[in-house]
C-alpha positions in Angstrom: -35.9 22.7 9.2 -34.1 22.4 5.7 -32.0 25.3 3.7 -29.3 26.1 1.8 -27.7 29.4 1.2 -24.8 30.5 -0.9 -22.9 33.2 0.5 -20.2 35.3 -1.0 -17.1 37.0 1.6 -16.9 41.0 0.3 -14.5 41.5 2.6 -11.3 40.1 4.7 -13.0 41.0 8.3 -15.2 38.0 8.7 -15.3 34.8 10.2 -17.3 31.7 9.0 -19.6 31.8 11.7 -20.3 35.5 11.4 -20.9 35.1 8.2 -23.3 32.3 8.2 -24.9 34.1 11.4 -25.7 37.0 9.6 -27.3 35.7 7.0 -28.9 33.0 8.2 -31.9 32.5 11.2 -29.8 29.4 12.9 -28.0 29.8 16.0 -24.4 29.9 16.2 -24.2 26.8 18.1 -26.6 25.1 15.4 -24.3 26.4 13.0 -21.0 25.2 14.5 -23.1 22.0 14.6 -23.7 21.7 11.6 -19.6 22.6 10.2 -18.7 19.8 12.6 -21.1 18.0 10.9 -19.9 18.6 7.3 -22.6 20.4 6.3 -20.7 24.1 5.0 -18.7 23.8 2.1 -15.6 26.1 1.5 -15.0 27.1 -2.4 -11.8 29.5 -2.4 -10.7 29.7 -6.1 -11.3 26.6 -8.1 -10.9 24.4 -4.5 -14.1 23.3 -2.7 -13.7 21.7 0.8 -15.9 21.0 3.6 -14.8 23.8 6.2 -15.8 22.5 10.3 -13.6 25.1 11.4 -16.3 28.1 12.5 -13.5 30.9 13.3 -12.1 30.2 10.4 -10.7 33.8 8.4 -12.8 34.6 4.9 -10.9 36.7 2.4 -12.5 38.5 -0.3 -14.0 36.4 -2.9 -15.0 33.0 -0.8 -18.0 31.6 -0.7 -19.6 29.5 2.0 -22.6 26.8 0.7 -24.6 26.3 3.7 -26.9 22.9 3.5 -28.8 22.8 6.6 -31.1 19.6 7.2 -31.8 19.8 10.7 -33.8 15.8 11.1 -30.1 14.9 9.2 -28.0 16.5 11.6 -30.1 14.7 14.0 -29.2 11.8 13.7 -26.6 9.9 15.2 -24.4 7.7 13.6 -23.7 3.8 14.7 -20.3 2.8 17.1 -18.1 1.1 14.8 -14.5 -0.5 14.1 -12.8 -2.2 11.6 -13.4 -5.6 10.9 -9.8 -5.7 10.0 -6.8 -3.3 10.0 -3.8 -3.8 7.9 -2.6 -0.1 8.2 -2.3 0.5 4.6 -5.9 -0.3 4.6 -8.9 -1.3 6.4 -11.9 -3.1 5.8 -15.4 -2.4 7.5 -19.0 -3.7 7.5 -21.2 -0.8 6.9 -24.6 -0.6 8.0 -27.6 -0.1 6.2 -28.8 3.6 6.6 -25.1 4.6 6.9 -23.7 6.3 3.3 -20.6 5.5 2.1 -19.5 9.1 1.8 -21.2 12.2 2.3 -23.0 14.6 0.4 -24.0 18.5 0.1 -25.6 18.3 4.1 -23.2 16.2 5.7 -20.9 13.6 6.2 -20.8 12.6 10.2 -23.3 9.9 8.9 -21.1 8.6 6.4 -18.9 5.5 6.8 -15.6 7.4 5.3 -15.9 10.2 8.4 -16.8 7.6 11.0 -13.5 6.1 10.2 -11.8 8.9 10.2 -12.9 10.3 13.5 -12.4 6.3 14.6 -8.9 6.8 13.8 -9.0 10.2 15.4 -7.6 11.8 12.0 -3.6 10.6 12.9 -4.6 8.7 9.2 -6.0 10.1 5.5 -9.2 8.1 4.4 -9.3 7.1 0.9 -12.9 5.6 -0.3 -11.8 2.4 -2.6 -15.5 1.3 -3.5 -19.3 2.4 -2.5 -22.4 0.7 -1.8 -25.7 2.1 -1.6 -27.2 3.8 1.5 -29.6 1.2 1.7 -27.2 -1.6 1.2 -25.2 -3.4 4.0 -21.9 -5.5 4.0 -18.0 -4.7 3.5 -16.2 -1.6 1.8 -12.8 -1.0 1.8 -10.6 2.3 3.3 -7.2 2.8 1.9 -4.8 5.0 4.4 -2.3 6.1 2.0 -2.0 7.1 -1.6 0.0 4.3 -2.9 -2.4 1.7 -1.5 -5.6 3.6 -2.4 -3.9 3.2 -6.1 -3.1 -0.3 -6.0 -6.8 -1.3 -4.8 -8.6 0.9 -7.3 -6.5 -0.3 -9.9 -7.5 -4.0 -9.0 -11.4 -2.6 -8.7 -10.9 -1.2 -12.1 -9.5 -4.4 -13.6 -12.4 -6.5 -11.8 -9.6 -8.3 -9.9 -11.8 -7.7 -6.7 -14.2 -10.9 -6.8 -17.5 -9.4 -4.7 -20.4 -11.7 -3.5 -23.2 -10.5 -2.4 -26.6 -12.0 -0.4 -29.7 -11.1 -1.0 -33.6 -12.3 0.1 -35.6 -11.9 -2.9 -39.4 -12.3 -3.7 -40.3 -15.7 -5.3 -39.1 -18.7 -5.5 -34.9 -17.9 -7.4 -33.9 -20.5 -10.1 -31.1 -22.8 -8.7 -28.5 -20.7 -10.7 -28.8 -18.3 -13.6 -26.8 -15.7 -15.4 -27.9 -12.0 -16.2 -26.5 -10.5 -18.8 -28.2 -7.1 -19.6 -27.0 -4.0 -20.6 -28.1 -1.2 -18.6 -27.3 2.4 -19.0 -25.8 1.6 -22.3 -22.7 -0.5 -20.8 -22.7 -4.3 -20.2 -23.8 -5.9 -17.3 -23.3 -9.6 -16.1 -24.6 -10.8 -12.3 -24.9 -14.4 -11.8 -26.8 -16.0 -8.8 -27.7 -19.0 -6.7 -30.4 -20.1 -4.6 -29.5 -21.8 -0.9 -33.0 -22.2 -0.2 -36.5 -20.8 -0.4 -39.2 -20.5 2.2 -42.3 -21.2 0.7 -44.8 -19.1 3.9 -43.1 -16.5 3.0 -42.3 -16.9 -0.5 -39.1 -15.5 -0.6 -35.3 -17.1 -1.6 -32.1 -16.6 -0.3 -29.4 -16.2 -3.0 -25.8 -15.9 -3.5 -24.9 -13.1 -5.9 -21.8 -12.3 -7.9 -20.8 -9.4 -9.7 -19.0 -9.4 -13.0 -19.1 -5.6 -13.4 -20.7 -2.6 -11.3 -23.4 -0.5 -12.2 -25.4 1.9 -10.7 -28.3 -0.4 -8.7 -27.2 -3.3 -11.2 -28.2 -6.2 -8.7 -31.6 -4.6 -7.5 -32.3 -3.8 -11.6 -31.2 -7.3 -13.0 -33.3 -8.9 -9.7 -37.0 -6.7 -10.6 -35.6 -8.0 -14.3 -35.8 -11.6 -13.7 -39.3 -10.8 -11.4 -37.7 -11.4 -8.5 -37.1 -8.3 -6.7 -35.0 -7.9 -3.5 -37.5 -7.6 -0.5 -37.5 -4.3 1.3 -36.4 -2.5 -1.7 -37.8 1.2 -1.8 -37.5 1.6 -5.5 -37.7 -2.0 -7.8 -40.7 -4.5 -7.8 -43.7 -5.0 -6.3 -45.1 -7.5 -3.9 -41.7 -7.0 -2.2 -41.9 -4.2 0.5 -41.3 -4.5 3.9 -40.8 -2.4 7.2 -37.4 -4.2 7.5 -34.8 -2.2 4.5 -33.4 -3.8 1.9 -32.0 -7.2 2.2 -28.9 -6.7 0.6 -25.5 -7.5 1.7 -21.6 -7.2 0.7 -20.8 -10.9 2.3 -17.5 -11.3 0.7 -14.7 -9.7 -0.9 -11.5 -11.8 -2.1 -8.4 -10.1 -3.7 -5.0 -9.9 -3.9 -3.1 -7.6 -0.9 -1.0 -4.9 -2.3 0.6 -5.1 1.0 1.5 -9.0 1.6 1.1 -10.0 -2.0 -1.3 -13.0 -0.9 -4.8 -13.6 -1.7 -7.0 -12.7 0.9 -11.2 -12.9 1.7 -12.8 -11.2 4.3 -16.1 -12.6 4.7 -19.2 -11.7 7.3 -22.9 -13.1 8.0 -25.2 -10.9 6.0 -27.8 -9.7 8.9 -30.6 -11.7 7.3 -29.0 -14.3 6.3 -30.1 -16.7 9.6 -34.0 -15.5 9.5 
């Protein structure tokens, strides 16, 4: 079951859940499901906030936007921990499947909630960077305001060196440059091969980012003709049953806590097939 419903408070003598009960077919306990879940969003003046809070008192003039997908809601999200912790910030290896954030029907399958339940809320989650749903690999989680600053300030000056891995269709050239505008802006990704299996015609490559559009390594891949396999959107001749082989391997900056360079690296999953 899938809805959404907008819903305006008349009065100051409701709750959430009465609200939402009233005017909608779902069950209260669905319901208080689905606020846990991140999927009711508060507006109260010009402030919009996802409300989990079901007995929580309306006043005149609120409204409630109620995005109910019930096989979403469903689903559980993965176990996870920090592949590293430096208070200030922490650095994890999101799954593919899992989104970096939420959206409009829910966040409790979204890398930024799981950390912040995993910290049992005693810490604010600040997302630094995203990667697709799709893609795999490392993202970083600032914990307070100063820090969240000093790494999106190093994101925005490119001072955070990201490699990627990725199996593509086709045999990759040794190394190449793509430099390609898309969506207007300039684009640069350069690549690598380590090595190519010829039964099943596919390379695995190294890939570097120079800047950060939207699906910039899966459009300059299908550019070159050599699409990423599994990906549900770019090429042909490179679908599989497996997702998208595309991983975040590698992240290497400077720590706005210890002042050092640091990497945090990790296998991509299909990296040893």
């Amino acid at each position: 079951m899938r809805l959404t419903k907008k819903l305006s408070a008349q009065s100051n003598d409701l709750t959430a859940i009465e609200m939402l009960a009233q005017a909608t077919p779902l069950s209260k306990a669905k319901l208080k499901d689905a606020m846990t879940k991140g999927a009711v969003l508060l507006r109260r003046r010009k402030t919009i906030k996802r409300l989990r809070k079901a007995q929580f008192s309306l006043v005149k003039g609120d409204e409630l936007h109620l995005h109910y997908d019930e096989a979403l809601l469903n689903l559980q999200p993965p176990m996870l921990e920090p592949i590293a912790d430096l208070q200030g910030y922490s650095v994890w290896n999101k799954p593919a499947g899992v989104m970096s954030q939420g959206n409009d029907f829910g966040d409790h399958m979204s890398l930024l909630r799981i950390a912040e339940r995993y910290f049992d809320s005693k810490r604010p989650v600040f997302l630094i960077h995203r990667l697709d749903r799709e893609t795999s690999g490392l993202v970083l989680i600032a914990h307070n305001k100063a820090v969240a600053s000093a790494l999106s300030r190093l994101i925005q000056e490119r001072k955070v060196i990201k490699h990627y891995q990725a199996l593509v269709f086709g045999q990759a050239p040794e190394k190449t440059t793509i430099d390609r505008a898309l969506d207007g802006k300039a684009s640069v990704t350069h690549i690598s091969a380590l090595r190519y299996d010829q039964a099943s015609n596919t390379s695995l490559i190294n890939v570097e980012l120079e800047t950060g559009r939207k699906h910039q390594i899966r459009r300059h891949l299908n550019h070159i003709g050599h699409p990423i396999m599994g990906d549900p959107r770019y090429g042909q001749g490179n679908k599989n049953s497996a997702g998208l082989m595309l991983a975040a391997n590698r992240l290497s900056f400077q720590c706005p806590i210890s002042g050092t360079l640091v990497t945090y690296e990790i296998d991509a999953p299909f990296s040893q097939a």
